[in-house]
N, C-alpha and C positions, 0 to 999 in steps of 0.2 A: 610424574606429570606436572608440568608445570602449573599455577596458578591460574594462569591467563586459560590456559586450554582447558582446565577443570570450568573455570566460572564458565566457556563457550559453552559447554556439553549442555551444563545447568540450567543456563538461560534460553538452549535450544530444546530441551525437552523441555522447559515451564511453555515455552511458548509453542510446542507442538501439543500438548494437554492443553492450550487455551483453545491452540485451535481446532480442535474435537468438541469443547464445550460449544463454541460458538458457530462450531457449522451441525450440529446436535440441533440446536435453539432454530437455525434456519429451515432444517426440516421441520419439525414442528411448528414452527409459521407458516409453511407452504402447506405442510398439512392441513391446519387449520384457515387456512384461507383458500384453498384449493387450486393452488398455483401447479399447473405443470408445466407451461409456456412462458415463463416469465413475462413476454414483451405483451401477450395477449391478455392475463391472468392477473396480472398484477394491482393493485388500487391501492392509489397512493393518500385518496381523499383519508381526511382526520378521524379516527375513531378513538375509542378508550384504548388502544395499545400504543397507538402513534408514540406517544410520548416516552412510554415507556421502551420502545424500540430505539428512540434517539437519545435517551438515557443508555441505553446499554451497547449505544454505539461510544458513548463519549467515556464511558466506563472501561470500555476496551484500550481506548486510547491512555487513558489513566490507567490503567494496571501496564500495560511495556512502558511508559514511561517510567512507572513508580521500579520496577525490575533494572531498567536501565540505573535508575538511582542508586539503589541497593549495592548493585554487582560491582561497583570501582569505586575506587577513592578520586577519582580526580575527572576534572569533566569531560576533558578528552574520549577518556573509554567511559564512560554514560554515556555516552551520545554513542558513542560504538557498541555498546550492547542493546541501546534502546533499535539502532539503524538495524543492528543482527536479529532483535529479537522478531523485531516488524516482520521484518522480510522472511523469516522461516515460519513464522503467524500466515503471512498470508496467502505461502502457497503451500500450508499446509492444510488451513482450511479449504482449498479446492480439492485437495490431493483426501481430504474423509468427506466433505460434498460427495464425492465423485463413486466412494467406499459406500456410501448408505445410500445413496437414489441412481449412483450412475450420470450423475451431473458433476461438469458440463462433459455433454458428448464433443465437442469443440472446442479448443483452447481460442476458438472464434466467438464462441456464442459470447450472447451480450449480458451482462450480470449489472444492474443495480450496486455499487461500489457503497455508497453514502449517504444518509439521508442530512446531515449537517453542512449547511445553511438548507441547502434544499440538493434535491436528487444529483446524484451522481453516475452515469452511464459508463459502460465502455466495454470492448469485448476483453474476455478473462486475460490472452496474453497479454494486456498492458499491463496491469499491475501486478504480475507474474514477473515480466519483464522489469521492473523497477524493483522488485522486490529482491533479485537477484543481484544485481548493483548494490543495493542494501544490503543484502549481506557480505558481500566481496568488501563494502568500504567500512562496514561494524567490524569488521577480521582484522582488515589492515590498520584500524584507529587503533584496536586490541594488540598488536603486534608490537615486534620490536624495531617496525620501521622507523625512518626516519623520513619527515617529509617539511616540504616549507609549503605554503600558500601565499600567492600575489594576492593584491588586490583585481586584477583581473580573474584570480581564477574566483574568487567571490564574489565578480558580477556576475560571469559566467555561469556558478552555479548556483546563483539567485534568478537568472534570467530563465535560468533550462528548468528549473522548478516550479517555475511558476508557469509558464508553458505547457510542462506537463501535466500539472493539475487542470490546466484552463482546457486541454483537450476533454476531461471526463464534464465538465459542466459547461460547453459551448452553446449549447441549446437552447439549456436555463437562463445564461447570462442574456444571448441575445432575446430571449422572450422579457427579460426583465427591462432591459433597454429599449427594447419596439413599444412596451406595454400593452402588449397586444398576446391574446392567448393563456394559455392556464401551466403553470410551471408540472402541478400534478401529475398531466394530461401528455406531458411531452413522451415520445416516445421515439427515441433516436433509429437512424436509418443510413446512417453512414459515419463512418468514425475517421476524423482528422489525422490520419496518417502520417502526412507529409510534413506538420509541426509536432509532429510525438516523436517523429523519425531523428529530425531535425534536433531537437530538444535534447532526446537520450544519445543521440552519437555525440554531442557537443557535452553531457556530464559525462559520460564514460571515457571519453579522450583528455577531458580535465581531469578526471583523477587519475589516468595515466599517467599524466603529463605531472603531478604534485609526486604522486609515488615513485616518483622516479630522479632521482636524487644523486649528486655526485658522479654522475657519469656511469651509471648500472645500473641495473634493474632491482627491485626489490619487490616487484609482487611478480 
């Protein structure tokens, strides 16, 4: 077995064992706070765990990165193990969500993504769906592809990322900009489709369009 294919196994089971720890930790928050309904159930207002929850969301973020570091010599594949690690992190914590409470019954229902800056909304297939691109492009950064990048395709997918993220806190930003309303308080009711749409076909077709190199296909 090659190296490259050992270190993938490795860093997909580190990151399927995180994400059992870390969707473990969310039932036991809902248990303890008595959430069945998320959108109903939920309070967001400051207590003694607050903190301690956006500590151990930034903690998350610092252990796949820290693995990404680890798993390669060179920064091309860290950035490809941290994109792979993510992305089997995150729909694997839906996929033991779902093993211990039966949540979500919906790859629609709405899920609380973030609480860093402040709340992040959105129904589970979006970050299913990026999460998925995420690992397709951690594979091919790890591969023996060969690819080039423009400068167009790095506004490209600088623009489509940022897009992307701005669909899960649309809410929050315009409540911070009206200065009207309570960021807490927000409780989304329709999710921006049509720029999430927009956003993910225009990354998915850019990294088509890079992996594809010399007149052939390579993913």
């Amino acid at each position: 077995m090659k190296a490259a294919n050992k270190n993938l196994i490795l860093v997909g089971l580190f990151a399927i064992a995180m994400a059992y720890l870390e969707s473990a930790v969310v039932v036991y928050l809902r248990a303890m706070y008595g959430i069945e309904d998320l959108l109903i159930d939920i309070n967001l207002a400051l207590d003694i765990y607050t903190f301690i929850e956006i500590g151990r969301e930034a903690a998350t973020i610092v252990m796949l990165v820290i693995i990404g570091l680890i798993a390669a010599n060179n920064w091309q594949k860290k950035i490809g193990y941290f994109f792979f690690a993510f992305g089997i992190w995150d729909i694997f914590y839906y996929i033991w969500l779902f093993i211990f409470i039966q949540w979500p019954k919906s790859l629609f229902e709405w899920d609380i993504l973030f609480l860093i800056p402040f709340p992040w909304w959105g129904p589970v297939i979006a970050p299913v769906m990026i999460s998925i691109l995420l690992i397709a492009i951690g594979y091919l950064l790890n591969s023996e592809v060969k690819f080039k990048v423009t400068s167009l395709d790095w506004i490209v997918f600088g623009l489509s990322i940022i897009v992307l993220l701005y669909t899960f806190v649309e809410d929050s930003i315009l409540v911070i900009i009206s200065g009207t309303g309570n960021i807490i308080e927000i409780r989304p009711t329709s999710y921006n489709w049509f720029l999430f749409l927009i956003a993910y076909a225009a990354l998915t077709l850019t990294t088509i369009k890079v992996f594809y190199h010399s007149g052939k296909k390579l993913i």
